[in-house]
C-alpha positions as CSV (number, residue, x, y, z in Angstrom):
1,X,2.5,189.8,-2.8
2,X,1.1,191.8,-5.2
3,X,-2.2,193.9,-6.4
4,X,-3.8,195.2,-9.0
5,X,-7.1,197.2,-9.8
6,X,-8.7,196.3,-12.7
7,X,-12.7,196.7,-14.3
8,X,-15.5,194.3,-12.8
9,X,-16.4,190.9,-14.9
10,X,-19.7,189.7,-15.3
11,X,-20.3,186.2,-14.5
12,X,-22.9,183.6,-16.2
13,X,-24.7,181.2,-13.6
14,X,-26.4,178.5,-15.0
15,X,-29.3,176.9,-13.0
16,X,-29.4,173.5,-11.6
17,X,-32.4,171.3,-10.3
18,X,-32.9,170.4,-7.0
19,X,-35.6,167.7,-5.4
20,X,-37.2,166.4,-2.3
21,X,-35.7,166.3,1.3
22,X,-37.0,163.4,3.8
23,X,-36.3,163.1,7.4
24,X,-36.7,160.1,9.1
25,X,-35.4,158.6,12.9
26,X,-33.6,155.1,13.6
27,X,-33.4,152.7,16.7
28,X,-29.9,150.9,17.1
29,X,-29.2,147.6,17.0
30,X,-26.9,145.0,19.0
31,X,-25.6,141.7,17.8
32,X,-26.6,140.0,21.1
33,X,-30.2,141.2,20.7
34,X,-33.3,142.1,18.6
35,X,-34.3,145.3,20.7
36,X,-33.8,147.9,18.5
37,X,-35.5,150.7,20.6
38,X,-33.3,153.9,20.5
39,X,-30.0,154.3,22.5
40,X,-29.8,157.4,24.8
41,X,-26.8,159.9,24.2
42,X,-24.6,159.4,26.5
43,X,-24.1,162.6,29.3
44,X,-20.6,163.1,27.8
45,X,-21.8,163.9,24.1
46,X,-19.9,166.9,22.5
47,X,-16.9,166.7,25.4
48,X,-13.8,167.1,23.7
49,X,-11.6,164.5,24.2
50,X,-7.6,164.9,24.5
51,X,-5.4,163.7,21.7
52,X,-2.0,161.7,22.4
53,X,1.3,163.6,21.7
54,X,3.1,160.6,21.5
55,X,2.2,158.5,18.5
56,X,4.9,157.6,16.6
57,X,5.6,160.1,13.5
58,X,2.7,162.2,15.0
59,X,4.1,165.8,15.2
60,X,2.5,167.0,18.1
61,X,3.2,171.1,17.8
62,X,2.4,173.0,14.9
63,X,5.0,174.8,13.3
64,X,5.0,178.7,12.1
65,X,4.0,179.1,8.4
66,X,5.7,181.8,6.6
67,X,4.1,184.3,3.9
68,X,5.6,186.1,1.2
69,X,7.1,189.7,1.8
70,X,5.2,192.9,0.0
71,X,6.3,193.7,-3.1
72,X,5.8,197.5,-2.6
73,X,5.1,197.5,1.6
74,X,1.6,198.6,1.2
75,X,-0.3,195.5,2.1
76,X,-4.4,196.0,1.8
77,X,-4.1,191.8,2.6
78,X,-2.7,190.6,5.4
79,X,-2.0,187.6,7.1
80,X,-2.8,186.0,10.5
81,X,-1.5,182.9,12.5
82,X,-0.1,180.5,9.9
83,X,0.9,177.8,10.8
84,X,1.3,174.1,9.4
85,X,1.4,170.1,11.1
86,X,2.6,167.1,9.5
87,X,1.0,164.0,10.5
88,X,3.4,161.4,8.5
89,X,2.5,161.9,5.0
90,X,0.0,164.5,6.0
91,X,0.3,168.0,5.7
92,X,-2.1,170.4,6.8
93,X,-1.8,174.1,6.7
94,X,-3.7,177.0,8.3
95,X,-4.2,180.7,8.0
96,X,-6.3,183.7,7.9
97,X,-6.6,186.2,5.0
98,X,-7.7,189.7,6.2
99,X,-8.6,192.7,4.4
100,X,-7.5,196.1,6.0
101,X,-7.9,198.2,3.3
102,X,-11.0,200.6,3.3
103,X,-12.2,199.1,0.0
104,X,-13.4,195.6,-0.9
105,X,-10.8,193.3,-2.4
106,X,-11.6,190.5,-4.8
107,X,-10.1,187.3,-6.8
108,X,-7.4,186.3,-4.2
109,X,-4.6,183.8,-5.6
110,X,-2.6,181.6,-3.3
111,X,0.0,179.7,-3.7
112,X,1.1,177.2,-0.8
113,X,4.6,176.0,-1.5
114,X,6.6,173.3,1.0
115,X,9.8,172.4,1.0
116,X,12.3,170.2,2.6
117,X,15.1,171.2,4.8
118,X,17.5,171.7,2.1
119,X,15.1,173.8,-0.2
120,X,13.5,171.5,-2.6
121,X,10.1,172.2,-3.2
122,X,8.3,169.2,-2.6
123,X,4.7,169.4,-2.6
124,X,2.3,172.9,-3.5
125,X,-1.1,173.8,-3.3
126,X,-3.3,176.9,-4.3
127,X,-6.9,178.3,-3.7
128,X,-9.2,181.2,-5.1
129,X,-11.0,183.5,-2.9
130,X,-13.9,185.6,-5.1
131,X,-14.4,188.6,-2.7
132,X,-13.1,190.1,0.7
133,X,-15.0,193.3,1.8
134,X,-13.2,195.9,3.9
135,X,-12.2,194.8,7.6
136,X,-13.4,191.0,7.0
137,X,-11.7,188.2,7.6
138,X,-11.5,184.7,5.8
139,X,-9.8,181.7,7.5
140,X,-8.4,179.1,5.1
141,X,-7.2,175.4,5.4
142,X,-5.4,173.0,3.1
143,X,-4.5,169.5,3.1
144,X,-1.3,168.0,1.2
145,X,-0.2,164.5,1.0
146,X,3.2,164.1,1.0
147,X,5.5,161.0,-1.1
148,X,6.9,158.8,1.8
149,X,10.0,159.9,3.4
150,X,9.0,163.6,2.8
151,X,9.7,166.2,5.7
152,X,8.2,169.8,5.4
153,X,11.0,171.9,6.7
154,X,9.0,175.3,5.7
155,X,5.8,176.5,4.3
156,X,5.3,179.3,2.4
157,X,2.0,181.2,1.5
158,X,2.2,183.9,-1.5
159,X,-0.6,185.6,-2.7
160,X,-2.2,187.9,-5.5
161,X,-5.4,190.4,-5.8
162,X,-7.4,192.8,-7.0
163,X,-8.3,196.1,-4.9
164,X,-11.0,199.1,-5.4
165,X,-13.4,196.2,-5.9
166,X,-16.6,196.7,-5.1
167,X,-19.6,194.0,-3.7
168,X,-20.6,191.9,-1.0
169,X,-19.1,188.8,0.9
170,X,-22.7,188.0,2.4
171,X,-23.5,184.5,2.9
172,X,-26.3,183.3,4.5
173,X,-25.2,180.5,6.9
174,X,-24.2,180.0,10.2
175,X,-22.9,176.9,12.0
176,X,-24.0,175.4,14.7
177,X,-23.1,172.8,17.4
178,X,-19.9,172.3,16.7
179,X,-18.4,168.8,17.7
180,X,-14.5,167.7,17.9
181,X,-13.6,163.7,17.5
182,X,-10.5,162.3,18.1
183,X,-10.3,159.7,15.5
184,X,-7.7,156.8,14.7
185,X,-6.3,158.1,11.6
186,X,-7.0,161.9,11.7
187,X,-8.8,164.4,14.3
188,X,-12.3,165.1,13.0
189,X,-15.2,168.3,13.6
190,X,-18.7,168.1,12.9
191,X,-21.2,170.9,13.0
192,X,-24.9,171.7,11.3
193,X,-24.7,174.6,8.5
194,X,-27.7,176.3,8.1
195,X,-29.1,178.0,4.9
196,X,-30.7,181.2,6.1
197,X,-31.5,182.0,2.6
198,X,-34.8,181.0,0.9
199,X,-32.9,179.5,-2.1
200,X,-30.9,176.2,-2.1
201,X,-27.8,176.8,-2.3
202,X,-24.8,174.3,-4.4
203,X,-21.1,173.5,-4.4
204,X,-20.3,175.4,-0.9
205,X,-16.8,175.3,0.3
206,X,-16.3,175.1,4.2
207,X,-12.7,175.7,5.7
208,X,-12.4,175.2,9.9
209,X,-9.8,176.4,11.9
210,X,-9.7,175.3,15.5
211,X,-8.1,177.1,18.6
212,X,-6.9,176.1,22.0
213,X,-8.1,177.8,25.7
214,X,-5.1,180.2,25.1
215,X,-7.2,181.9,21.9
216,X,-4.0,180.4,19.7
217,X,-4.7,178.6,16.4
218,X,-3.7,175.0,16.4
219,X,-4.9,173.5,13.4
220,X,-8.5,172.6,11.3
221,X,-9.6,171.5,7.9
222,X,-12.1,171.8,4.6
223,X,-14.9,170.1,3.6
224,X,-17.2,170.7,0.7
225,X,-20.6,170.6,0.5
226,X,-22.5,169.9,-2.6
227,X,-26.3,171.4,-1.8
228,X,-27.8,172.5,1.2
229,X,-31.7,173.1,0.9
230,X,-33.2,176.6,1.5
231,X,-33.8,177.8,4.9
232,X,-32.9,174.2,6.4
233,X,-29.5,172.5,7.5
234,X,-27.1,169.8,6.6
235,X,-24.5,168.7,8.7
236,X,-20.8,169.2,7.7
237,X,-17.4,166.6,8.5
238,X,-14.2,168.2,8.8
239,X,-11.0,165.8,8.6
240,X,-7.8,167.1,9.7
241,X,-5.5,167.6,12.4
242,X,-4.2,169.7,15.8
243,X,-1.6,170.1,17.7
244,X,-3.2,170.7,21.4
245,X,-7.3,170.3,22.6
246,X,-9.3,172.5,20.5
247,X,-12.3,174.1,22.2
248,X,-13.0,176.6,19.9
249,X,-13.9,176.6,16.1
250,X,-14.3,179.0,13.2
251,X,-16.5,178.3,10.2
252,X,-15.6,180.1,7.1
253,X,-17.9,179.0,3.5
254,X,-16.8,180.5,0.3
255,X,-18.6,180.3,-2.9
256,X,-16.3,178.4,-5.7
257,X,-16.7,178.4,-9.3
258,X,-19.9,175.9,-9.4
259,X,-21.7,177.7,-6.9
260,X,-25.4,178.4,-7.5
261,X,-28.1,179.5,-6.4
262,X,-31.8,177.4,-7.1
263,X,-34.9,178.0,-5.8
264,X,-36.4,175.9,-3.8
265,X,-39.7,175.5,-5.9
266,X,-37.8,172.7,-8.1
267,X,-36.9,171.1,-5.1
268,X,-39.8,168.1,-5.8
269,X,-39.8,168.4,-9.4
270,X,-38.7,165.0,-11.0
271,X,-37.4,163.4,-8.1
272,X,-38.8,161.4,-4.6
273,X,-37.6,159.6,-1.9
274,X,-39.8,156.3,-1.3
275,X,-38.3,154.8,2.0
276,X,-35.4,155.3,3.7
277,X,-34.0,153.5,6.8
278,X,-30.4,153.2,8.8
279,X,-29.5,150.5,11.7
280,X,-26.4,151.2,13.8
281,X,-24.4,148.5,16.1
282,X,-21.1,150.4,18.2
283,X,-19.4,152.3,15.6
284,X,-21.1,151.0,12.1
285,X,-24.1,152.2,10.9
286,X,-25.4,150.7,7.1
287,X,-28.9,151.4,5.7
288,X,-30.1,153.4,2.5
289,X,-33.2,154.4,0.3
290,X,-35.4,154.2,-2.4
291,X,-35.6,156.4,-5.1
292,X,-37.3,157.2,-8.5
293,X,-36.9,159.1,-11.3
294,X,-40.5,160.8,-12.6
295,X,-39.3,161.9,-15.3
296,X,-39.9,160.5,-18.8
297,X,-36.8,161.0,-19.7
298,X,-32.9,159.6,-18.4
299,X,-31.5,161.7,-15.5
300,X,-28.0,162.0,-15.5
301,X,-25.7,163.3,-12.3
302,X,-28.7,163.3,-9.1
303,X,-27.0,163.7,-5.7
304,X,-27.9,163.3,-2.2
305,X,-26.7,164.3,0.9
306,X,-27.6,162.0,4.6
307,X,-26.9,163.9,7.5
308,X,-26.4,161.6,11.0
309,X,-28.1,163.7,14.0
310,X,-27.1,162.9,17.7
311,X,-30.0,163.5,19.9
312,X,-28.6,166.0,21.2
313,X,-28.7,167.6,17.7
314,X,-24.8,167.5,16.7
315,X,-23.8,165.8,13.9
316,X,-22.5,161.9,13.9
317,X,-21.3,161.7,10.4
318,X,-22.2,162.8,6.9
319,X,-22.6,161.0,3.5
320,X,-22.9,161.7,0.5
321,X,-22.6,160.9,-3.2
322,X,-23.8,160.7,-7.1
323,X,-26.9,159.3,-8.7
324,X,-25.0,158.9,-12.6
325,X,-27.9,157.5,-14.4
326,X,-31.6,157.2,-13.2
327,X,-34.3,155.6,-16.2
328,X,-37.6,157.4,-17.0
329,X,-40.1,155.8,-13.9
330,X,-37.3,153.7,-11.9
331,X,-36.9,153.4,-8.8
332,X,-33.9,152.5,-7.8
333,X,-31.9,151.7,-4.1
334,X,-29.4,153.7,-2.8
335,X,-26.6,153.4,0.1
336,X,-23.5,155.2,0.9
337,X,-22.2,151.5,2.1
338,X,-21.0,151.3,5.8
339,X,-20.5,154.9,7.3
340,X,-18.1,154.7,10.2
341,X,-19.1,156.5,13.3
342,X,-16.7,157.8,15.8
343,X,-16.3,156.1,19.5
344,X,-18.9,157.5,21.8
345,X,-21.8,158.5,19.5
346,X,-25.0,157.5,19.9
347,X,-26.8,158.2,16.5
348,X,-30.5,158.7,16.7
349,X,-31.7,160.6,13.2
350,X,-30.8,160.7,10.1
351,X,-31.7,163.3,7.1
352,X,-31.7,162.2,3.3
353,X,-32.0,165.2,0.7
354,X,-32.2,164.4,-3.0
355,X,-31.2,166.8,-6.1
356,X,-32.4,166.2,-9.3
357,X,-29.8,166.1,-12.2
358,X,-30.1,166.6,-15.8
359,X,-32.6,165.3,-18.1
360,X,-31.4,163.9,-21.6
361,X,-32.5,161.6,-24.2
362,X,-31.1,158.3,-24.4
363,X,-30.4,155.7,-27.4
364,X,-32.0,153.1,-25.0
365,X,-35.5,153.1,-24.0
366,X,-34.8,151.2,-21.2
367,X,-32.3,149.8,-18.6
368,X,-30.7,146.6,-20.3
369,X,-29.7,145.5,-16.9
370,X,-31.7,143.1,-14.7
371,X,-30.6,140.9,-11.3
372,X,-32.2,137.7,-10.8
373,X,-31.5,134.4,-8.8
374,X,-30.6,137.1,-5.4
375,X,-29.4,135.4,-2.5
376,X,-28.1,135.8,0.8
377,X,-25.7,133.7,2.4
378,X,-25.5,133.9,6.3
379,X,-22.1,133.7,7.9
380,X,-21.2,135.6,11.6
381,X,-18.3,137.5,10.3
382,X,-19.1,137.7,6.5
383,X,-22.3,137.5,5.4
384,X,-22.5,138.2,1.4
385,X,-25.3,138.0,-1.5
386,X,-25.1,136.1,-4.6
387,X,-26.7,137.1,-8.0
388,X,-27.2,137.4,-11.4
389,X,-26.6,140.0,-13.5
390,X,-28.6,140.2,-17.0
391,X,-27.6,142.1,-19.8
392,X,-30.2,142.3,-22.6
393,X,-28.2,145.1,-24.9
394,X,-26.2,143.9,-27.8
395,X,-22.9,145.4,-26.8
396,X,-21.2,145.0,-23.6
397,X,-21.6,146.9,-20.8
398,X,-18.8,147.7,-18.4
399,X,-20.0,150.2,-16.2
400,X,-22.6,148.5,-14.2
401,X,-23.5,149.9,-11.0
402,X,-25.1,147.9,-8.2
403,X,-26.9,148.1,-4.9
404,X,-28.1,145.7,-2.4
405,X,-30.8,146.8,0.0
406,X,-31.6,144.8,3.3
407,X,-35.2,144.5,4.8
408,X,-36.5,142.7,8.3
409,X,-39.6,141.5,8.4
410,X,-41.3,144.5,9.4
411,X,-40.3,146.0,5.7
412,X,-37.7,148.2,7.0
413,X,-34.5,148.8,5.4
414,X,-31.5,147.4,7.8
415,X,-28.7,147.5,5.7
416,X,-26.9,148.1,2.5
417,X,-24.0,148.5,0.0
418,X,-22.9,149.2,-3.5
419,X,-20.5,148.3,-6.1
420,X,-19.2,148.0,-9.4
421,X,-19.3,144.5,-11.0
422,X,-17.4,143.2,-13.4
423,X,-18.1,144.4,-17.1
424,X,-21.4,142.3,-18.3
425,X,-21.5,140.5,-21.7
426,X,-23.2,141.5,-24.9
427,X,-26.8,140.0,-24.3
428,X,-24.9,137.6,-21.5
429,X,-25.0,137.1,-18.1
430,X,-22.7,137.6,-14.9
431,X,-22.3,135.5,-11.4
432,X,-21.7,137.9,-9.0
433,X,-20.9,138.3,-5.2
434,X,-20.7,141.1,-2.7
435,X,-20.1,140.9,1.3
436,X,-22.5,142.8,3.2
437,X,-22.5,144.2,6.6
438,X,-25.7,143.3,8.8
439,X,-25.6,145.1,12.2
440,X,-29.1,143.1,13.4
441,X,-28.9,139.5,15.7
442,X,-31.1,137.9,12.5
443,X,-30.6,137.3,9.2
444,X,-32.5,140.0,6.6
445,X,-35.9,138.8,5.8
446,X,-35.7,139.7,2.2
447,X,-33.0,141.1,-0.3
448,X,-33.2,143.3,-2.9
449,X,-30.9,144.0,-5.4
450,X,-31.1,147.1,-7.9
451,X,-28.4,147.5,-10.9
452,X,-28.0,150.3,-13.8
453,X,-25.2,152.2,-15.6
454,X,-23.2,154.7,-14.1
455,X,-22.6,156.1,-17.9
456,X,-23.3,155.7,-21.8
């Protein structure tokens, strides 16, 4: 490893825009029945279940990680517990970065390299670390995907810095509730991150590492989160794999190069959430929401975030996603499409939180895009909706973004999905079909179908 000392830099942060957070509660729904009255949590919510060790190519140990030796033998950053597990084609490695020097250390290089049992280097990844201060700890987690037919035979972590830095590491969130699922494809932790700091806060990575009864690391996992409201909570999924029950976790957020800081004053400004609603049948839950743009001019880049609440306040699943182009008053739908819960939830709230994106001028004045002639075709196991698709511009659009909304009678939203048609002719038309997923016993009341651009 090596390290330097060198002067402080000064860093510009520009300011983003943030807008309005709604909360909301949902009932389930059953195929075999219209009651759609809430479903308790079951007494076993948050239990960790025990993963098989005999899947297939499922590599059911972890295997020591190895770290580069000192250059000089005066290390100010150590490492703790590596170690890495390959899950067929997937790679995940985990370790903790600690600062025993007496003196803050800052802009942390590393460099994950893997290679195969006769020394090829077949796959690396590296990460940034802005700031340690002096006796903290930072726990990291990364994720490879390998080419098929590729075996990790060793991982090695090597690492730069800067010491004699001086600043703070202070973040303002904790983490609560964590919750562990044993999924298909890939073991999976939830857990609510809190904003204890009156300004919204953006682009917030989260690394997890997980630990067995014995106090031994035996795997984790990252996630990023795009905006978390001041002093309020979003929930956080982590995908990614261990090699014995985990029933303990470590949360460890790290600013990153988009981070910000807004205050949560803008957090209405242009931007409002109109209705929102989610239904849930087993394991698939579909809904979304209205939104509109106040502005008078385009908005480019809004995101949201839905958090999926348990009743016993973990976290069921997260969503979230990009708003690319809003038009000056529209209102427009929004879904994240079918969100897949684990086995044994019993989802009864959901959060949706909005932020505003930037406002530009646009050649058009308008959207060119309309839907007509909506339809919805019932069928047991694949229910779609037909439309049409106008385009009213003299050049052809092929970036169309659509959503379908679904309502029952009493107005609520029950369903949803997006997609990207096909590219629609200059001052043409375009047929277009979409399967939708409807979790209710009946057939949606009313449909409504909501298209724009995701560019220009």
């Amino acid at each position: 490893m090596k390290r330097k000392t060198k002067l402080p830099l000064i860093f510009l942060i520009l300011p983003l825009l943030v807008s309005l957070a709604c909360s909301f509660s949902f009932g389930g729904s059953d195929s075999d029945s219209a009651d759609t009255s809430p479903v308790a949590t079951s007494d076993t919510a948050g239990t960790i279940r025990t993963i098989p060790t005999t899947e297939g190519d499922v590599t059911s140990t972890s295997m020591p990680a190895f770290s580069s030796s000192s250059d000089d033998g005066d290390e100010m950053l150590t490492m703790k517990e590596p170690i890495y597990i390959q899950d067929g084609r997937n790679l995940i490695t985990v370790f903790l970065f600690e600062n025993v020097d007496t003196a803050g250390i800052e802009d942390i290089e590393y460099t994950i390299t893997v290679t195969d049992a006769s020394g090829v280097t077949i796959k690396t990844d590296n990460g940034f670390i802005d700031f340690l201060a002096a006796g903290e700890q930072t726990g990291v987690a990364s994720w490879l995907f390998l080419e098929e037919g590729q075996d990790a035979s060793a991982v090695d972590i090597d690492w730069t810095y800067y010491t004699d830095a001086s600043g703070s590491s202070n973040h303002p969130f904790t983490f609560e509730n964590p919750r562990y699922y044993f999924d298909p494809y890939w073991d999976r932790f939830t857990a609510v991150m809190v904003n204890n700091d009156a300004n919204a806060q953006t682009n917030i990575r989260v690394d997890m590492i997980a630990y067995d009864s014995s106090g031994l690391v035996v795997g984790g996992g990252f996630t990023n989160v795009n905006f978390i409201p001041g002093n309020d909570q979003v929930g956080i999924s982590i995908n990614g794999f261990v090699s014995n029950d985990p029933v303990r976790y470590e949360f460890f957020p790290r600013k990153t190069f988009l981070s910000s800081a807004i205050n949560n004053s803008q957090l209405t400004e242009n931007l409002s959430v109109l209705q929102s609603g989610f239904f849930y049948n087993e394991t698939t839950l579909v809904g979304g929401f209205l939104i509109k743009n106040n502005a008078n001019e385009v908005m480019k880049n809004a995101e949201y975030n839905i958090t999926i609440y348990e009743q016993d306040g973990s976290v069921s699943q997260v969503a979230s996603g990009y708003l690319n182009l809003l038009w000056p008053g529209q209102t427009i739908g929004v879904s994240p499409g079918v969100i897949e819960l684990s086995e044994g939830t019993s989802p009864s709230e959901f959060n949706v939180y909005v932020k505003a994106g930037t406002l530009e001028a646009h050649e058009l004045n308008n959207n060119p895009l309309t839907v007509a002639n909506v339809n919805y075709i019932a069928d047991n196991n694949f229910p779609k909706v037909n439309l049409t698709i106008n385009n009213a511009h003299n050049q052809i659009i092929d970036n169309p973004y659509l959503t379908i909304l679904l309502y029952n009678a009493a107005d609520e939203i029950i369903g949803g999905v997006y997609t990207y048609p096909d590219p629609i002719p200059a001052n043409g038309s375009l047929s277009y079909e979409v399967f939708v997923t409807n979790v209710t016993s009946e057939s949606p009341a009313r449909i409504e179908a909501y298209t724009t651009l995701t560019n220009w």
